[in-house]
PDB file as gemmi writes it, atoms N, CA and C in Angstrom:
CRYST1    1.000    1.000    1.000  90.00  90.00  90.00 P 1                      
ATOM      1  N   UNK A   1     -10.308  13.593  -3.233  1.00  0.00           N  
ATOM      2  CA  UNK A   1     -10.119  13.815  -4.638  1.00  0.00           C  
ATOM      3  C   UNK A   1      -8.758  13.252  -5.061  1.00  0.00           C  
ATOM      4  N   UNK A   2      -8.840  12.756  -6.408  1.00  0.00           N  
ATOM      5  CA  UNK A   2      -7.815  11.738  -7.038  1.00  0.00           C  
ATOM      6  C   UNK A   2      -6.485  12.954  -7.971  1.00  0.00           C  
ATOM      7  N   UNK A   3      -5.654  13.533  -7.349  1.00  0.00           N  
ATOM      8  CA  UNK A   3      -5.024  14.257  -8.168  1.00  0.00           C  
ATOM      9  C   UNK A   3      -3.902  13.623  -8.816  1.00  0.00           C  
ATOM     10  N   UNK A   4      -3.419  12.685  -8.073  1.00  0.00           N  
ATOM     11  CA  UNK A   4      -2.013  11.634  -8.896  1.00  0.00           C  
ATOM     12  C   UNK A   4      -2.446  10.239  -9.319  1.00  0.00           C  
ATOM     13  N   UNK A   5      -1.453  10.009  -9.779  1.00  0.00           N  
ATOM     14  CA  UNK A   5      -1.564   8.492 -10.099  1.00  0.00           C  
ATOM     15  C   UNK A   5      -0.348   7.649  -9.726  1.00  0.00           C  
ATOM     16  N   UNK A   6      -0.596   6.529  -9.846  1.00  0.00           N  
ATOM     17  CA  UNK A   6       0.955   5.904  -9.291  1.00  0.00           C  
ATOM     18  C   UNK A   6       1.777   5.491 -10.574  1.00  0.00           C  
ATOM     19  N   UNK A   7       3.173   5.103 -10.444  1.00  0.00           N  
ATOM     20  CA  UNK A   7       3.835   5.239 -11.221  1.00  0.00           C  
ATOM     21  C   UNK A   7       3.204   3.782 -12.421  1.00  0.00           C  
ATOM     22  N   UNK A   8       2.330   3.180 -11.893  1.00  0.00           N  
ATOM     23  CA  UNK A   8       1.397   2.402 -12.459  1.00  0.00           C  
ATOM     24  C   UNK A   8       0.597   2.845 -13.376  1.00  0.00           C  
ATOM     25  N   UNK A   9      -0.180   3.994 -13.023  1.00  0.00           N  
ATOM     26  CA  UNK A   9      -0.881   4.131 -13.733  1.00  0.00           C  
ATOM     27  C   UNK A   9      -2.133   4.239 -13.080  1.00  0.00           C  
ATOM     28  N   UNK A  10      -2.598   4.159 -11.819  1.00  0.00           N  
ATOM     29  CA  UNK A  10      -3.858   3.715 -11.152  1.00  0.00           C  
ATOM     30  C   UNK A  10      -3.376   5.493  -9.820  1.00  0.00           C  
ATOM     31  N   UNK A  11      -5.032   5.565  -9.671  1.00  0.00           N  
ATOM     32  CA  UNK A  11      -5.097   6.680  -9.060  1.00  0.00           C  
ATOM     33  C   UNK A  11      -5.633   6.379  -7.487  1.00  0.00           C  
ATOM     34  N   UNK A  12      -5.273   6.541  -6.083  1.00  0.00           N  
ATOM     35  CA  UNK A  12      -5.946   6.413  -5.089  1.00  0.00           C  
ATOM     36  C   UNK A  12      -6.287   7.162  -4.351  1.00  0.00           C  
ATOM     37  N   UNK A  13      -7.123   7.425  -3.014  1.00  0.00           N  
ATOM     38  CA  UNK A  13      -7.449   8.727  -2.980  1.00  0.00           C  
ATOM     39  C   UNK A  13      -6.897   8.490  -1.723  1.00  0.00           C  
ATOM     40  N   UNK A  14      -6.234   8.944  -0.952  1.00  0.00           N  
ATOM     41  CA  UNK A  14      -5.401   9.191   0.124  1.00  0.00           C  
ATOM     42  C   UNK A  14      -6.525   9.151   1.561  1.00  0.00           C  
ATOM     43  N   UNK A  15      -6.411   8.623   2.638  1.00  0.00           N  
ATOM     44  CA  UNK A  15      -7.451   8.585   3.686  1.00  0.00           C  
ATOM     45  C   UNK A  15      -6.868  10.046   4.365  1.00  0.00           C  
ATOM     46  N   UNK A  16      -8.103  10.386   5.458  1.00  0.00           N  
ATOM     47  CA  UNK A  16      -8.018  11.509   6.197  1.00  0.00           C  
ATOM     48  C   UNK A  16      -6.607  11.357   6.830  1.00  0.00           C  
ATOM     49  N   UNK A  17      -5.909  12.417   6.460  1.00  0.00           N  
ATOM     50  CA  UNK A  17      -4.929  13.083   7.685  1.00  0.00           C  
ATOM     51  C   UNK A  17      -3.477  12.262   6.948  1.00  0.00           C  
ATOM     52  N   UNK A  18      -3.815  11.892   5.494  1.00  0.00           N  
ATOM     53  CA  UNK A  18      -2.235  11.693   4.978  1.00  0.00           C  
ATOM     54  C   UNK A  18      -2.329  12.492   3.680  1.00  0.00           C  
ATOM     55  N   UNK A  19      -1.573  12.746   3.324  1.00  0.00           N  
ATOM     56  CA  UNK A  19      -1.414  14.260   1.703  1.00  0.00           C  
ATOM     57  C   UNK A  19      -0.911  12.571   0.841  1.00  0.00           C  
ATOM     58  N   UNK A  20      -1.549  12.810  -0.252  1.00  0.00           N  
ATOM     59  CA  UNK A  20      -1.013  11.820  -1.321  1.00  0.00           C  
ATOM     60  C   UNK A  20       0.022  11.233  -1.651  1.00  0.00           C  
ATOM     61  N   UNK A  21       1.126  12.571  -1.507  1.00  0.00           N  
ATOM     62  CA  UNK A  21       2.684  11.730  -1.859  1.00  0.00           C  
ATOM     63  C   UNK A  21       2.979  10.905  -0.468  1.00  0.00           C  
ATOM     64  N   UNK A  22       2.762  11.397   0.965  1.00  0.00           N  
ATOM     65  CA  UNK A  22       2.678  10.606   1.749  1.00  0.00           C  
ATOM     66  C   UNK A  22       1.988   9.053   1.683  1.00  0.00           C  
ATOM     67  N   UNK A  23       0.983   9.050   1.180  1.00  0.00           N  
ATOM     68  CA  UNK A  23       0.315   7.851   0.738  1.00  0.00           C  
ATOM     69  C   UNK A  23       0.768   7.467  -0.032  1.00  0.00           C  
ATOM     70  N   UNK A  24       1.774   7.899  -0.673  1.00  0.00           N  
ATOM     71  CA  UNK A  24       2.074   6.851  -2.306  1.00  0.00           C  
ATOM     72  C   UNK A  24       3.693   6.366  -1.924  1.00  0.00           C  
ATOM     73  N   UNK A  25       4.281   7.311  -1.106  1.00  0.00           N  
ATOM     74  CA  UNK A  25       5.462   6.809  -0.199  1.00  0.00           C  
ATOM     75  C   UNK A  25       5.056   5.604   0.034  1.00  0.00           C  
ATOM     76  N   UNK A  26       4.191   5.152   1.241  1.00  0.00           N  
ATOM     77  CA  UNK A  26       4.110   4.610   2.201  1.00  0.00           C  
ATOM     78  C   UNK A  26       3.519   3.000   1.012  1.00  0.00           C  
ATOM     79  N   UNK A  27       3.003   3.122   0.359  1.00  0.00           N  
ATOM     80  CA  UNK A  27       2.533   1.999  -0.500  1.00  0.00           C  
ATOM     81  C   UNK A  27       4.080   1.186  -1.247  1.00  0.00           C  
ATOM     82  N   UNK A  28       4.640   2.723  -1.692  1.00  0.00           N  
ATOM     83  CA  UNK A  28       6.294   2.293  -2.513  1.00  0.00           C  
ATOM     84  C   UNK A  28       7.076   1.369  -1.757  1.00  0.00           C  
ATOM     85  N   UNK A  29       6.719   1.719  -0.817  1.00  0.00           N  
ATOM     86  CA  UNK A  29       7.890   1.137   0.465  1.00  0.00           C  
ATOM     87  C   UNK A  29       7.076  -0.259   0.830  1.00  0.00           C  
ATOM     88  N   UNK A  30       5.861  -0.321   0.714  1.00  0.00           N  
ATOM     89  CA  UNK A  30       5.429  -1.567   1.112  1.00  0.00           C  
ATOM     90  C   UNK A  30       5.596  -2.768  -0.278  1.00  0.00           C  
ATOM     91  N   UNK A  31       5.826  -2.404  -1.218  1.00  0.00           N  
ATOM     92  CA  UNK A  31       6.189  -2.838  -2.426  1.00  0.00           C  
ATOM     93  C   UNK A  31       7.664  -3.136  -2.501  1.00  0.00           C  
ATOM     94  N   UNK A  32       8.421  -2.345  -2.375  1.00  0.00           N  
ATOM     95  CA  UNK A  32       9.262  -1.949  -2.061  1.00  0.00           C  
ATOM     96  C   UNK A  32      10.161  -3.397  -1.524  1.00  0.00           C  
ATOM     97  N   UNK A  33       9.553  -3.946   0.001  1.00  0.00           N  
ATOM     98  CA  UNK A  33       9.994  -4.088   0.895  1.00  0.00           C  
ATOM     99  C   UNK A  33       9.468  -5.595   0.280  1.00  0.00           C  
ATOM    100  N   UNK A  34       8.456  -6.138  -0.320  1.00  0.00           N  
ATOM    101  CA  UNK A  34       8.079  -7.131  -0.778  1.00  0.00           C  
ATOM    102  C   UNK A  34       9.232  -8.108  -1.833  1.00  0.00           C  
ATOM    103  N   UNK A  35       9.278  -7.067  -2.553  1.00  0.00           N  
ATOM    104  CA  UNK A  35      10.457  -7.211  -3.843  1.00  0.00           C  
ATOM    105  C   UNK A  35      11.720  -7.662  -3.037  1.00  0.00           C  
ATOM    106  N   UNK A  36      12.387  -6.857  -1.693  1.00  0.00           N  
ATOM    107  CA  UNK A  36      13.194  -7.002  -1.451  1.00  0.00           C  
ATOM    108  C   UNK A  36      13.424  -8.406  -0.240  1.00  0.00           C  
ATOM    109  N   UNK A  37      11.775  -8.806  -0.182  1.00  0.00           N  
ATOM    110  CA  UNK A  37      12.313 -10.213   0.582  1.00  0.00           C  
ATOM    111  C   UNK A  37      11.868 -11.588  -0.128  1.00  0.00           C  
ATOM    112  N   UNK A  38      11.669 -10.743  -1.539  1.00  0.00           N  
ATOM    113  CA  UNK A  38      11.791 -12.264  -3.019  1.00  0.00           C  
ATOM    114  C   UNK A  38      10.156 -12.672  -3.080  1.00  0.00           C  
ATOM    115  N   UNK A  39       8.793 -12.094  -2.394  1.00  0.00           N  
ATOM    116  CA  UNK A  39       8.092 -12.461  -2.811  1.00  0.00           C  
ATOM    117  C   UNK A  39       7.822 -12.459  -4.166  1.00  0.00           C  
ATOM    118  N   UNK A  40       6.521 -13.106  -4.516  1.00  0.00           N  
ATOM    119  CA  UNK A  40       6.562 -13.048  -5.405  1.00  0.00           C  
ATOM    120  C   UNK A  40       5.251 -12.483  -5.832  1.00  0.00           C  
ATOM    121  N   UNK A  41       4.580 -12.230  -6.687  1.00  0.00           N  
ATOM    122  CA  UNK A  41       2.909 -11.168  -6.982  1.00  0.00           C  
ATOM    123  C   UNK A  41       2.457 -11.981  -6.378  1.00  0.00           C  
ATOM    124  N   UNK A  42       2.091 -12.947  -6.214  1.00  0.00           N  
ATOM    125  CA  UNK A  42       0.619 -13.354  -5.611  1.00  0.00           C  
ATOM    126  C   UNK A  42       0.778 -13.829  -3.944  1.00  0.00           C  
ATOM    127  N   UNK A  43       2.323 -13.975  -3.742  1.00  0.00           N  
ATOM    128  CA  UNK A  43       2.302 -14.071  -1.997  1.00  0.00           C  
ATOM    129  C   UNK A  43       2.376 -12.425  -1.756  1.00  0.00           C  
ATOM    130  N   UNK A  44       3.155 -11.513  -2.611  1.00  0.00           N  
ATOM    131  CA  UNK A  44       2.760 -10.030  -1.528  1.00  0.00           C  
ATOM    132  C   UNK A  44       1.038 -10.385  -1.968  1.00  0.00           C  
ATOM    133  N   UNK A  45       0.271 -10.267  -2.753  1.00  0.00           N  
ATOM    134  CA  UNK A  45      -1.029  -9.877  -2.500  1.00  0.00           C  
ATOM    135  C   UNK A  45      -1.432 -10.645  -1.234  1.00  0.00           C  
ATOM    136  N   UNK A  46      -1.371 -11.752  -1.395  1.00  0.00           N  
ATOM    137  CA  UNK A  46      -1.625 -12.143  -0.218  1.00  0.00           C  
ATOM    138  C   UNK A  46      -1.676 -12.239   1.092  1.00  0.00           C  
ATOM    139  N   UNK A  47      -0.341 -11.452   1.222  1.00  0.00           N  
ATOM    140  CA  UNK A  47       0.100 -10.665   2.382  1.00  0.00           C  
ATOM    141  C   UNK A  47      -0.198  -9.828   2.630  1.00  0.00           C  
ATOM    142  N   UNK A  48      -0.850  -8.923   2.140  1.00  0.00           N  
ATOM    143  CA  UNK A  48      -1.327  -7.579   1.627  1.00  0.00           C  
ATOM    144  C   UNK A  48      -2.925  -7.745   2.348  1.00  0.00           C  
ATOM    145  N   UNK A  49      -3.184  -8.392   1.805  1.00  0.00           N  
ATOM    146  CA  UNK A  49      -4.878  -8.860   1.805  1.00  0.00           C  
ATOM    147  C   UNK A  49      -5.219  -9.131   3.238  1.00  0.00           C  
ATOM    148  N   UNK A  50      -3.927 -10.626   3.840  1.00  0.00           N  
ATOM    149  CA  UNK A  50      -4.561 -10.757   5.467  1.00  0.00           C  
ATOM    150  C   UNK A  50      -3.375  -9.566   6.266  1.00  0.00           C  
ATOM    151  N   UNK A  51      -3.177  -9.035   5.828  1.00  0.00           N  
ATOM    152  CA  UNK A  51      -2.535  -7.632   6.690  1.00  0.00           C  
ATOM    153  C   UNK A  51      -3.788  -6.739   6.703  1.00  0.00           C  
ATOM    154  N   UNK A  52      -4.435  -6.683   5.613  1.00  0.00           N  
ATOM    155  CA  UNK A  52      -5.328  -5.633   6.278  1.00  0.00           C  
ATOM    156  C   UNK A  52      -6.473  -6.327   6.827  1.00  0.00           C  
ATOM    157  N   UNK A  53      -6.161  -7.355   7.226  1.00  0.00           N  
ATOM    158  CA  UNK A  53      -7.183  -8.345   8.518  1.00  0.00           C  
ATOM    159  C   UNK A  53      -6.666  -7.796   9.482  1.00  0.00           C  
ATOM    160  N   UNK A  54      -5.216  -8.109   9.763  1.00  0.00           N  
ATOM    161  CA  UNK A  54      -4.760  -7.990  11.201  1.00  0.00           C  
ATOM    162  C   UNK A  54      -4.771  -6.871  11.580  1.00  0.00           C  
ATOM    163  N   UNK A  55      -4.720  -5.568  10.479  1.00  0.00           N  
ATOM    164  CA  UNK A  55      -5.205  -3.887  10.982  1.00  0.00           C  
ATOM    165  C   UNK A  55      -6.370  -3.843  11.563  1.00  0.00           C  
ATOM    166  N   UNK A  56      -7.438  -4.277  10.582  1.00  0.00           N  
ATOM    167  CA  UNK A  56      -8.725  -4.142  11.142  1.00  0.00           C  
ATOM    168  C   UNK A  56      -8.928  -5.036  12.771  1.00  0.00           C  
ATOM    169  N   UNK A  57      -8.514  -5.905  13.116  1.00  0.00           N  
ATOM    170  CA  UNK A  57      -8.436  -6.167  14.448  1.00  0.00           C  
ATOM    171  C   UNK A  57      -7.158  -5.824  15.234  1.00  0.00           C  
ATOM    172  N   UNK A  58      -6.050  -4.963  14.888  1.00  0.00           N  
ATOM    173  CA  UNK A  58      -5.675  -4.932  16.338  1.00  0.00           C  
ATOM    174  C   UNK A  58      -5.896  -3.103  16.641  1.00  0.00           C  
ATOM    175  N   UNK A  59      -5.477  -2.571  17.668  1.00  0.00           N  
ATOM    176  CA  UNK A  59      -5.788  -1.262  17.799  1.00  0.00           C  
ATOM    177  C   UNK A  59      -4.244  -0.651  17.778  1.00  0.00           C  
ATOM    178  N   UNK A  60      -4.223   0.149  16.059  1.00  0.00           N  
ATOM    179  CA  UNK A  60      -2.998   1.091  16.359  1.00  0.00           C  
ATOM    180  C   UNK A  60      -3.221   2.247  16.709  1.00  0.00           C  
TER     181      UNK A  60                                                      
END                                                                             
């Protein structure tokens, strides 16, 4: 269930075994961390996009 929203404006629903503000931490910081090495919107998406390639194949 969707109880927050991000400082965006958009609501996500947190996966098993993280509480929301934990999830919305962990997104800030990946944003966060984008901004701070000069990408720009469409290389973080992009980065974003084949990152969650390389999750789905490696085993954390």
């Amino acid at each position: 269930m969707i109880t927050k929203a991000t400082k965006y404006g958009r609501g996500y629903e947190a996966p098993g075994g993280l509480t929301e503000d934990k999830y919305y931490e962990l997104m800030y910081e990946f944003v966060d961390l984008a901004k701070v090495k000069g990408l720009t919107v469409r290389q973080a998406q992009k980065l974003f996009v084949d990152c969650s390639d390389i999750v789905l194949d490696s085993k954390i």
